[in-house]
C-alpha positions, 0 to 999 in steps of 0.5 A, a space after each residue: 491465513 491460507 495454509 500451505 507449504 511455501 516451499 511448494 511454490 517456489 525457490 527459497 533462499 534463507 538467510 538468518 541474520 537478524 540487524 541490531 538497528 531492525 529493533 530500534 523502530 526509527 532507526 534510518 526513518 526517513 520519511 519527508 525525504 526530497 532528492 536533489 535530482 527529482 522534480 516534484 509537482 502536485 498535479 489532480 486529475 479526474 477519476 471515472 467518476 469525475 471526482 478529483 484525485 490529487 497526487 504528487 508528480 516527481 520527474 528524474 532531472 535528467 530525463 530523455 524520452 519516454 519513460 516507464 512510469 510507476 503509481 505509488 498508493 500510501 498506507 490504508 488511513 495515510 496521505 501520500 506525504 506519508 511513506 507513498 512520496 518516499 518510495 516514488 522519490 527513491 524510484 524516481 532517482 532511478 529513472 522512473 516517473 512516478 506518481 504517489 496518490 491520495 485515495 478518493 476520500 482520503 487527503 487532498 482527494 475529493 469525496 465525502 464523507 471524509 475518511 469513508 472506506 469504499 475499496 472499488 474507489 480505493 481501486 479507481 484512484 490507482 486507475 485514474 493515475 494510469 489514465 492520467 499518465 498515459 496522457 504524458 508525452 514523456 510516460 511510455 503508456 505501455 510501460 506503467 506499473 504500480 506499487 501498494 504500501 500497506 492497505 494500498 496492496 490490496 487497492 493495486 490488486 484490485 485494480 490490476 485484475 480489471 485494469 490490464 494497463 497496470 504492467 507490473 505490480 508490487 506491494 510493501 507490507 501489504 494487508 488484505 484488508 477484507 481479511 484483515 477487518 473480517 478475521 483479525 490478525 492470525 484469525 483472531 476475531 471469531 464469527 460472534 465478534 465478526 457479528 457484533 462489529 457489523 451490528 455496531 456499523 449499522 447502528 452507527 448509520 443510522 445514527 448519522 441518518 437521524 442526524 447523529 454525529 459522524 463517529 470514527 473507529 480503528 486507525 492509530 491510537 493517541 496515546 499509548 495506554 496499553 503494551 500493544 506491539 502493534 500500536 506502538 509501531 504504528 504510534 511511532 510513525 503517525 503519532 510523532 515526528 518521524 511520519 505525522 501529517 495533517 491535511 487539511 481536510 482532516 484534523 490530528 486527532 482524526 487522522 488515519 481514522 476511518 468513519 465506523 459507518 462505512 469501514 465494515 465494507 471491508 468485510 466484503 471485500 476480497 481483493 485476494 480472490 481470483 488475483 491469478 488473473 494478472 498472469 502473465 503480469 509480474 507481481 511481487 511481494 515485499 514483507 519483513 520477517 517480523 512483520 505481523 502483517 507477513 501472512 497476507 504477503 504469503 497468501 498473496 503470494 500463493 494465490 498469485 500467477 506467474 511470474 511472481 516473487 515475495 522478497 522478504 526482509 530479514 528482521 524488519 517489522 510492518 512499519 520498518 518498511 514504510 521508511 527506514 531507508 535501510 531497510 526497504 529493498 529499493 534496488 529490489 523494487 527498481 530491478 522488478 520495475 525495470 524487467 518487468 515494464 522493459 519486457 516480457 516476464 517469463 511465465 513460469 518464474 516464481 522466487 522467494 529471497 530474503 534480503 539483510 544488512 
């Protein structure tokens, strides 16, 4: 985590309530959520590579004219069926076309091996949506912004330093996911375990090229066996019925597991540096107070241009914010979205809020 003073940076707004129903990990899951005034259509399209991208569509019933449109990435291992569908129905509800994807690699998208990290492709997928929206005649192309939960911030990141069609970006519960696979948590992993872990991503490579199986690593546990808080989070979202999906590209006891040969291209990647190049495009972070992921928010956050906002959410976890309805500032997301696909943001516009119930 980058040090600094947060209040350096920006206006503060406390509020030190913490919500009894914040402890209760599902408490106001809604995942599988579907609106009675959106329209969802499953729709692939090409990325630049001419490898297909597969995404679900989902058009406001009551829509007239062009319309602002909004891409919506899925948690780093999930499918769009898992946390991405939910935030584009709640934003569609609000007059945006929206467009949840699945990375390349990942769900029903084309690339293989399946389950392979490459970050840049992460990145693409969120480019080849805008290509594909700027191509509807009811999407205004110069009104597209997009959105990234978990591991998907840092792939929207990414794509908006190179892909200045992306108008206005925000994440949710994001991960920096070089930092995340080089440091660990809070800096938990020191240079001889950073060593190790590469080593054994070689190896395993050369272990698929002599003809070895394909072996996975990370991802969320099967079972619970140890007290750990974040797995148990995790756990209750991908391991139960409030949020398990299986493609059928892979199988339950492979999902969210990335294959151990290509995930230490993380260690590579930096999707934090140099990200002030999106100014004077808006850029917001949403995280939960007792999230352990909050500190890439607040890296995200000082190293952003402006305009820029970070929208905390009092006594909400990292999960909570994937689907608890009751959590997850949706009036927030639809205010950013609207201003800053509506018109110009102001240059010099930096805020911190916190949000309760």
């Amino acid at each position: 985590m980058i040090g600094r003073n947060l209040a350096s940076v920006g206006v503060i707004m406390t509020v030190s309530a913490t919500t009894a129903t914040a402890q209760n990990l599902s408490f106001g899951a809604d995942n599988f959520y579907v609106s009675n005034v959106v329209t969802m259509q499953p729709i692939f399209f090409p990325n630049q590579f001419n490898m297909r991208i597969a995404g679900n569509l989902f058009i406001p019933n009551n829509l007239s004219g062009n319309a602002s449109a909004i891409v919506v990435g899925p948690p780093f291992g999930a499918t769009k069926e898992q946390s991405a569908n939910l935030y584009a129905t709640k934003l569609a509800e609000q007059g945006f076309v929206t467009l949840s994807i699945d990375p390349a690699f990942w769900g029903a998208s084309e690339g293989t091996p399946r389950q392979a990290v490459l970050p840049d492709m992460y990145a693409e997928s969120f480019s080849a949506a805008v290509d594909y929206l700027s191509l509807q005649t009811f999407v205004d192309r110069e009104r597209i912004g997009a959105l990234g939960i978990c591991g998907s911030g840092s792939w929207v990141i990414t794509a908006a330093k190179i892909d200045t069609r992306i108008k206005a970006v925000a994440t949710s519960s994001m991960y920096d996911m070089g930092a995340a696979t080089r440091d660990g948590m809070r800096n938990g992993v020191d240079f001889a375990q950073r060593q190790a872990r590469i080593a054994s991503g070689a190896a395993q490579r050369q272990i698929e090229v002599d003809g070895g199986e394909t072996a996975y690593t990370g991802g969320t546990p099967q079972a619970i066996t140890e007290n750990s808080a974040i797995d148990i989070e995790f756990f209750d979202f991908y391991r139960t019925a409030r949020g398990e999906f299986t493609p059928p590209s892979s199988l339950p006891t492979l999902t969210t597991y990335p294959t151990l040969s290509s995930v230490f291209r993380l260690m590579n990647y930096y999707p934090l540096e140099g990200m002030n190049i999106i100014s004077p495009r808006p850029v917001m972070f949403v995280a939960g107070t007792q999230a352990h992921s909050r500190e890439f928010a607040e890296d995200a956050y000082y190293l952003a241009g402006y305009p820029k906002e970070l929208v905390w959410v009092e006594g909400a976890g990292h999960v909570d914010l994937y689907d608890r309805t009751e959590l997850i500032p949706f009036g927030r997301l639809t205010s950013f979205f609207r201003d800053g696909l509506g018109s110009p943001a102001a240059a010099s516009n930096a805020t911190i809020s916190s949000r309760h119930r």
